[in-house]
C-alpha positions in Angstrom: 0.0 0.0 0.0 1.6 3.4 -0.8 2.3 5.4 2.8 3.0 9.1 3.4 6.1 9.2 1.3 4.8 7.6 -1.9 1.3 9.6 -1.7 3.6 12.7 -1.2 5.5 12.0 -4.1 2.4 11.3 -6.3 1.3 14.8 -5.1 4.1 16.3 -6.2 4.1 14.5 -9.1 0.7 15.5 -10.2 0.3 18.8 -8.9 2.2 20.9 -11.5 0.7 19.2 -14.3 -3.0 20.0 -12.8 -2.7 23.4 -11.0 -4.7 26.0 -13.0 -6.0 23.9 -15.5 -10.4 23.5 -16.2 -12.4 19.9 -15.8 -13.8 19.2 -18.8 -15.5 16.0 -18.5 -15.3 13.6 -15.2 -15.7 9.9 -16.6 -16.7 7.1 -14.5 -15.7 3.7 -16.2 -16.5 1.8 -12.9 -18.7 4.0 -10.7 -17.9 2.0 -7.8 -14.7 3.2 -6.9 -16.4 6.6 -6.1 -18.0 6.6 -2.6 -19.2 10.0 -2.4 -22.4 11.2 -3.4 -22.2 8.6 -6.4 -20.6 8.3 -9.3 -22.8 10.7 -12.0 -23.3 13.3 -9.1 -19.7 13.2 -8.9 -18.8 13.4 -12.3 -21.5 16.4 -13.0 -20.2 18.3 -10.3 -16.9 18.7 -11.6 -17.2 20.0 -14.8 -16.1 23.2 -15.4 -14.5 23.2 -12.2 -10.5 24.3 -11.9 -8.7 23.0 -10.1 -6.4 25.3 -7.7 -4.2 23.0 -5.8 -3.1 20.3 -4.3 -2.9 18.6 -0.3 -2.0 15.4 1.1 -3.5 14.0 5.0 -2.1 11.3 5.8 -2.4 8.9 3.7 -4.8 10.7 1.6 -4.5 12.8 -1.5 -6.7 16.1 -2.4 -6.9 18.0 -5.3 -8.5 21.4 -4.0 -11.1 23.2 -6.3 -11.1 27.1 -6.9 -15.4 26.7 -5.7 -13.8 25.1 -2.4 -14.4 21.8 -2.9 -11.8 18.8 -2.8 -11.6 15.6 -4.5 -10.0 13.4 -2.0 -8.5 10.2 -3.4 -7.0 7.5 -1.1 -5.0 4.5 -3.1 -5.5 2.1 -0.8 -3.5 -1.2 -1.8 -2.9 -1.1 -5.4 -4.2 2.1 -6.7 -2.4 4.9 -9.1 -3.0 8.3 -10.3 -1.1 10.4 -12.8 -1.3 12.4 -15.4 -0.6 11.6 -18.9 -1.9 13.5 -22.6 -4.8 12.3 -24.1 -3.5 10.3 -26.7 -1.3 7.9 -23.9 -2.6 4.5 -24.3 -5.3 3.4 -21.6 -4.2 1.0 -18.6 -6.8 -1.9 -18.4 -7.8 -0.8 -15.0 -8.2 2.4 -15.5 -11.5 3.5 -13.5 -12.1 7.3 -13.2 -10.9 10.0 -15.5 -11.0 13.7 -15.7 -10.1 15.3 -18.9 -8.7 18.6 -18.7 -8.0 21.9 -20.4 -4.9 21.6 -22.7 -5.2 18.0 -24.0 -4.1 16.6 -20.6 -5.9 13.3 -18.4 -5.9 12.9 -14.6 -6.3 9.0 -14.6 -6.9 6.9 -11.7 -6.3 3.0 -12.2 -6.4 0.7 -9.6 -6.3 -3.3 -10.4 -8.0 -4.3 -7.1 -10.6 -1.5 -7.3 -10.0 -1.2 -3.6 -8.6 2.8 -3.7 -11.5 5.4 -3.2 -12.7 8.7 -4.4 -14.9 11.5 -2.9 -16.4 14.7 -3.6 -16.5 17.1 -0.7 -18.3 20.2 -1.4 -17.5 23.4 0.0 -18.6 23.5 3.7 -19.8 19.9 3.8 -18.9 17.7 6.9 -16.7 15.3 6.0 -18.1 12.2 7.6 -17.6 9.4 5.1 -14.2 9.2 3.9 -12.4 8.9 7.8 -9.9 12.3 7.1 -11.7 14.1 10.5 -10.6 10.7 12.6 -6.8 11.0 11.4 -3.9 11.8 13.7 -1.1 14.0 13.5 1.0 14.3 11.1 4.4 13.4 11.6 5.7 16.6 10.6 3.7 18.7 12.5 4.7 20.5 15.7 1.8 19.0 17.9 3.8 15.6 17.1 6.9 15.4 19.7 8.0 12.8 22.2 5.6 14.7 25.0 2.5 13.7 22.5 3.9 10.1 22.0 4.3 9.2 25.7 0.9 10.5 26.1 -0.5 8.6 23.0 0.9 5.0 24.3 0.9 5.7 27.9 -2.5 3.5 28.6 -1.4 1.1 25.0 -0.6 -2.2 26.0 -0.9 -2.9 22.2 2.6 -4.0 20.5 4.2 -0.6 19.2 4.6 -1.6 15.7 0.7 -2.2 16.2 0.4 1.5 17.7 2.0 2.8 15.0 0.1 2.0 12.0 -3.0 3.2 14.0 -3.7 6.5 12.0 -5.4 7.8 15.1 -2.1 8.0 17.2 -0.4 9.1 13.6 -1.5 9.5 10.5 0.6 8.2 7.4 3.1 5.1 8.3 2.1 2.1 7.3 3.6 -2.0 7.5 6.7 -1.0 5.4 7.8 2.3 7.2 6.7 0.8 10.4 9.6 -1.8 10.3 11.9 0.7 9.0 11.0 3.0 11.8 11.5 0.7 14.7 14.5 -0.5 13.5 16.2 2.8 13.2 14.8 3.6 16.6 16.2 0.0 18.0 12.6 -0.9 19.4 11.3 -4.7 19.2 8.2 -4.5 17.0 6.5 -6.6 19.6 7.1 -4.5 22.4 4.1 -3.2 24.9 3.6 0.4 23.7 3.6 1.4 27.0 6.4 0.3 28.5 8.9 2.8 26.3 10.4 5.3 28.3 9.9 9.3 27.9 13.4 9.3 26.2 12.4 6.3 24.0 9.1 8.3 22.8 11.2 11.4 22.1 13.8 9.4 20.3 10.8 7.6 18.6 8.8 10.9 17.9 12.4 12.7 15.9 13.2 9.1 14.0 9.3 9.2 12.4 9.7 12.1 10.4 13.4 11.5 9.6 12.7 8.2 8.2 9.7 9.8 6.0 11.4 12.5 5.1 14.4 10.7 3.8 12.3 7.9 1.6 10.6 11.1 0.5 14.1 11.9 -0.6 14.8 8.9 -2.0 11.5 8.1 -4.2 12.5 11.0 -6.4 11.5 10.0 -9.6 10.6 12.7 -13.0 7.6 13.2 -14.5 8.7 11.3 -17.8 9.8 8.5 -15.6 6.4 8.7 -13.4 4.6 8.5 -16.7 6.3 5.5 -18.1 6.0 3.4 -15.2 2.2 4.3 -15.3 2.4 6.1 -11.8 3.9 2.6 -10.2 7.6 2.4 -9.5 8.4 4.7 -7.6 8.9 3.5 -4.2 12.7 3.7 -2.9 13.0 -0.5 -2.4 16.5 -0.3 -2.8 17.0 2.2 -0.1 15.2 0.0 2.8 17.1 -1.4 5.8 15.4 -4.3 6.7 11.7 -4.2 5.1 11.2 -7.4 3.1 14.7 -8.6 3.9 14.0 -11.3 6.4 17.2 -13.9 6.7 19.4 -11.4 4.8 22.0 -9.6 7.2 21.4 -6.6 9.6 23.2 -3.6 8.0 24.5 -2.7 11.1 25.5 -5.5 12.9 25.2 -8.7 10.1 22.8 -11.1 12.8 20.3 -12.3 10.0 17.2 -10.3 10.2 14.1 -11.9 11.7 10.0 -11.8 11.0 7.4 -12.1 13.1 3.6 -11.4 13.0 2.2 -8.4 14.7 -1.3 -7.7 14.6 -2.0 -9.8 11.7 0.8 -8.0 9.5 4.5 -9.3 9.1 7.3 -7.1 10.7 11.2 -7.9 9.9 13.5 -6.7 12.6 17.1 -7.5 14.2 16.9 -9.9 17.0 20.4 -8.3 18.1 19.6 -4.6 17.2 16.1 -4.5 18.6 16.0 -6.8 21.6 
C-alpha cells in the first residue's frame, strides 16, 4: 500500500501538471470506486470546475477546487494516479478519468478497485471518507515525544501495532513501520507502553526523519512517473530491513528476523532490537 512518502510523491508529481487547469469532463468507467455522493453526481459536479491545488493528510491525497471543494483520493492497496496526454494509451484498470483543459488526463487506475474517491463540497462535513478521525502528522509540531508518551501511555498494544494506527499518527504504514523501529532500536513486539519518555522522544524525531528521507529517496521525473504508469516509484533499494527477512542486519550482520504483529508481518534484528 503506498504510505505518506509515496502519496507525497504522487502529489508532487501530479500537482504541476494539474494546478490551473479546467475539468472538462469527469468519466466514471467503474462508478464503484467513487464513494461519495455517487458516481454521475460526482462526475456532473466537476465539470467546469479548476482545479487550484493540491494537499496530502495522511495517507490521503486532495486535489483542491477554486469553488472550495476537494476531491480526496485514497490509493489504498494497489491504486495509481497520474497524469498523462490524451492520446497515452489506456491501462486496463483504469477507472475514473477527468479530462482537462490543454489536451491533458488525470487518470486513476487501480487493479483491485479497492482505492476510493470522494467529492467534498464546500462546507460539507466530512463524515464518510475517515480524514476528520486522522492523527497527526508526523511533521507537524503537535507531534513530539511529549505527545507520543501521552498517545501510548494506557497502550498495552505492540508498538509496531500503535504505530500503524492512523489515530495515534496519521501516514506510516507495515513497510515504514519496520523501517522505523528499526532505526529507533525498538522490538516491533514490544508493549507500547512500557517505552520510556526518552524512547518516545527518540521515537517521535526518527518518524519524520525516516519519511522524510524515503521522500528523498522516491525522487523519480515526471517522464519517468509517466512511463511506469504512476507505479515504480517506491525507494525498495533504499530500505534497511523491510522485506529482507534472513538477509544480514546492515548494522551488525545477525540475520534479520520476522514475526507477526497484529496480523501483519514485521522484519526486525533480534540483536539490534532486543
Amino acid at each position: 500500500m503506498p504510505e505518506l512518502p509515496e502519496v507525497e510523491t504522487v502529489k508532487r508529481l501530479i500537482e504541476p501538471q494539474i494546478v490551473g487547469r479546467h475539468i472538462l469532463q469527469g468519466i466514471a468507467l467503474h462508478p464503484q470506486v467513487i464513494a461519495h455522493p455517487g458516481a454521475d453526481v460526482f462526475c456532473n459536479a466537476l465539470r467546469g470546475q479548476r482545479v487550484q491545488g493540491t494537499d496530502r493528510k495522511g495517507k490521503f491525497l486532495l486535489i483542491n477546487l477554486e469553488s472550495g471543494d476537494d476531491i480526496v483520493v485514497h490509493l489504498r492497496m494497489t491504486g495509481s494516479l497520474y497524469a498523462a496526454p490524451t492520446d497515452f494509451p489506456l491501462e486496463k484498470h483504469t477507472h475514473v478519468i477527468l479530462k482537462l483543459e490543454g489536451d491533458r488526463e488525470l487518470r486513476f487506475v487501480d487493479m483491485r478497485r479497492f482505492g476510493r474517491l470522494w467529492l467534498l463540497r464546500r462546507d460539507e462535513e466530512d463524515s464518510f471518507s475517515g480524514i476528520t478521525k486522522l492523527g497527526p502528522e508526523p511533521f507537524a509540531a503537535e507531534f513530539n515525544g511529549g505527545y507520543l508518551q501521552d498517545a501510548l501511555t494506557n497502550k498495552k498494544r505492540a508498538i509496531k501495532d500503535c504505530l500503524l494506527d492512523q489515530h495515534i499518527v496519521t501516514g506510516i504504514g507495515n513497510i515504514y513501520g519496520d523501517e522505523i523501529l528499526f532505526a529507533a532500536k525498538i522490538h516491533p513486539q514490544r508493549p507500547a507502553s512500557s517505552l520510556s519518555a526518552e524512547e518516545c522522544q527518540r521515537l517521535s524525531e526518527l518518524i519524520p526523519q525516516v519519511l522524510l528521507r524515503a521522500i528523498e529517496q522516491n525522487s523519480i521525473s515526471p517522464e519517468e512517473y509517466l512511463k511506469e504508469k504512476g507505479r515504480g516509484y517506491r525507494s525498495t533499494p533504499y530500505f534497511k530491513v523491510y522485506g529482507k527477512r534472513g538477509q544480514p542486519c546492515p548494522t551488525c550482520g545477525e540475520p534479520l528476523c520476522r514475526v507477526i504483529v497484529a496480523g501483519r508481518s514485521s522484519i526486525y534484528c533480534p540483536s539490534c532490537q532486543k
